[in-house]
C-alpha positions as a Markdown table, in Angstrom:
| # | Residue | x | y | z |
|---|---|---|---|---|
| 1 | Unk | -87.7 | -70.0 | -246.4 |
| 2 | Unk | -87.1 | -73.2 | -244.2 |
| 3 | Unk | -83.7 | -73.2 | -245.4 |
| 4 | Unk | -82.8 | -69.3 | -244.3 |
| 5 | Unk | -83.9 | -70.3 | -240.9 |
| 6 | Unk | -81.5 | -72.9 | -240.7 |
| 7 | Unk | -78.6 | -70.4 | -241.9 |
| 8 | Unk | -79.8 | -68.3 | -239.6 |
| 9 | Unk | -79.6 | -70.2 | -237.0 |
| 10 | Unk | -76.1 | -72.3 | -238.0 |
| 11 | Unk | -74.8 | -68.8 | -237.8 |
| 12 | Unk | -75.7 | -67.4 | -234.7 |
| 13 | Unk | -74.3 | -70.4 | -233.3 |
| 14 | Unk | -71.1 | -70.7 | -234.8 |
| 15 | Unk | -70.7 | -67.0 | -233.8 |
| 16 | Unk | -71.0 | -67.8 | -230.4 |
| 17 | Unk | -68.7 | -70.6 | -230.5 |
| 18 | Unk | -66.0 | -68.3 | -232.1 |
| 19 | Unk | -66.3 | -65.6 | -229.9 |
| 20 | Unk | -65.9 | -68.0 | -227.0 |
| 21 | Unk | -62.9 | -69.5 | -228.5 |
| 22 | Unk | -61.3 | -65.7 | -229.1 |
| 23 | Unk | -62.0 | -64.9 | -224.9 |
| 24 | Unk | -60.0 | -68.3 | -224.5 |
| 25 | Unk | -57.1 | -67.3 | -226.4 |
| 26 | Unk | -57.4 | -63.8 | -224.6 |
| 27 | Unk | -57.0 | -65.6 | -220.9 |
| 28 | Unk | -54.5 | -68.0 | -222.3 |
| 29 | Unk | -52.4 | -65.2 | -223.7 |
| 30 | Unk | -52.7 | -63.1 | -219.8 |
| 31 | Unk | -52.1 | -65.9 | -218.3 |
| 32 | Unk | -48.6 | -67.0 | -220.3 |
| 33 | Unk | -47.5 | -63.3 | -219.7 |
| 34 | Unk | -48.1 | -63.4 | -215.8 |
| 35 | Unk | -46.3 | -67.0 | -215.9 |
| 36 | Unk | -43.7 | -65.8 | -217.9 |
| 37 | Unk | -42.8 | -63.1 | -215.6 |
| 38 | Unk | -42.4 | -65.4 | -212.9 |
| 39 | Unk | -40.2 | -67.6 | -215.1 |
| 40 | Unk | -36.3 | -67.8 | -215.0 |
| 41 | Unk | -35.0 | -65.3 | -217.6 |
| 42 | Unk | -34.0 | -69.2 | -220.0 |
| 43 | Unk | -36.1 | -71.7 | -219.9 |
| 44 | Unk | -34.8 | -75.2 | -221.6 |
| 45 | Unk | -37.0 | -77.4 | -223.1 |
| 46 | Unk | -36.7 | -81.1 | -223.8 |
| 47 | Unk | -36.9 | -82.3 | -227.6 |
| 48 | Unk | -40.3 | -84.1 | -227.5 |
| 49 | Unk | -41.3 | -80.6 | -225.8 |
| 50 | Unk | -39.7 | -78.4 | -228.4 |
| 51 | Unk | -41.1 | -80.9 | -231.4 |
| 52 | Unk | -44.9 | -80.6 | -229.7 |
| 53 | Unk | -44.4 | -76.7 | -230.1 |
| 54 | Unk | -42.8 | -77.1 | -233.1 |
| 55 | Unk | -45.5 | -78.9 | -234.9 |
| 56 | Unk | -48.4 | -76.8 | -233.8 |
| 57 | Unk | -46.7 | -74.0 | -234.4 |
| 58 | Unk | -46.4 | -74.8 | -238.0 |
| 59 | Unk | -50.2 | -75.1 | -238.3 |
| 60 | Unk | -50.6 | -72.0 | -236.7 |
| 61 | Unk | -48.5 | -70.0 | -238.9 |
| 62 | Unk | -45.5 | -67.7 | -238.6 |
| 63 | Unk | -47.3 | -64.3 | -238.4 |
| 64 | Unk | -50.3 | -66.3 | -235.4 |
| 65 | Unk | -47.2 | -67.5 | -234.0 |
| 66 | Unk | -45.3 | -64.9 | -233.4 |
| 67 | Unk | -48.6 | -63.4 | -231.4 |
| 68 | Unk | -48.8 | -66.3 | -229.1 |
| 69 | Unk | -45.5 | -67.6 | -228.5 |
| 70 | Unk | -44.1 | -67.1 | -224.8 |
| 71 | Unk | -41.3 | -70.3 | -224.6 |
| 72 | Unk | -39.8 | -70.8 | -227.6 |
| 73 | Unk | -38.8 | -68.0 | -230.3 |
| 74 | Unk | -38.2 | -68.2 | -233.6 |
| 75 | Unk | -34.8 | -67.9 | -234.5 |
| 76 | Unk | -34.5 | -66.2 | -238.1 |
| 77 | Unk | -30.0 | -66.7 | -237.7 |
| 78 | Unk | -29.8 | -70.2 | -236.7 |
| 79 | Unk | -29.3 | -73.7 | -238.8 |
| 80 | Unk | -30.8 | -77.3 | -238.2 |
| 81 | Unk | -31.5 | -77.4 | -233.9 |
| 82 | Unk | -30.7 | -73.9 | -233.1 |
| 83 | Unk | -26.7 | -74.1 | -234.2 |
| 84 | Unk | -25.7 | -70.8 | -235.1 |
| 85 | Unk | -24.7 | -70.7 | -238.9 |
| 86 | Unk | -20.7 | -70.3 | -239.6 |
């Protein structure tokens, strides 16, 4: 019984924490569509920049990624950094 109320418990509270983690990514995702529209139409990123996005972006996972990503695009035509295949 003891230990039910300790599940109980652990899951009410990693509940909240997850739904306070989706309402972050909610803001985070309105917020990178207003400052994307107030962004130049190209906007060039540096290579430790593009390796930082790279990297979590692989964790994430293609089909997360493609929800969230406002700067860089995938790029399902191009070869090794972004040179288009001959």
């Amino acid at each position: 019984m003891k230990h039910n109320k300790w599940l109980r418990l652990l899951t009410y509270v990693s509940g909240l924490v997850n739904q306070e983690l989706l309402l972050q990514n909610e803001y985070f995702a309105a917020e990178n569509r207003i400052l994307r529209a107030h962004m130049p139409a190209r906007l060039r990123l540096s290579n430790p920049e593009r390796s930082t996005l790279a990297e979590i972006g692989k964790r994430l996972g293609r089909k997360a990624l493609a929800q969230v990503a406002c700067v860089a695009r995938l790029r399902s035509r191009s070869g090794p950094c972004g040179r288009r295949r001959r």
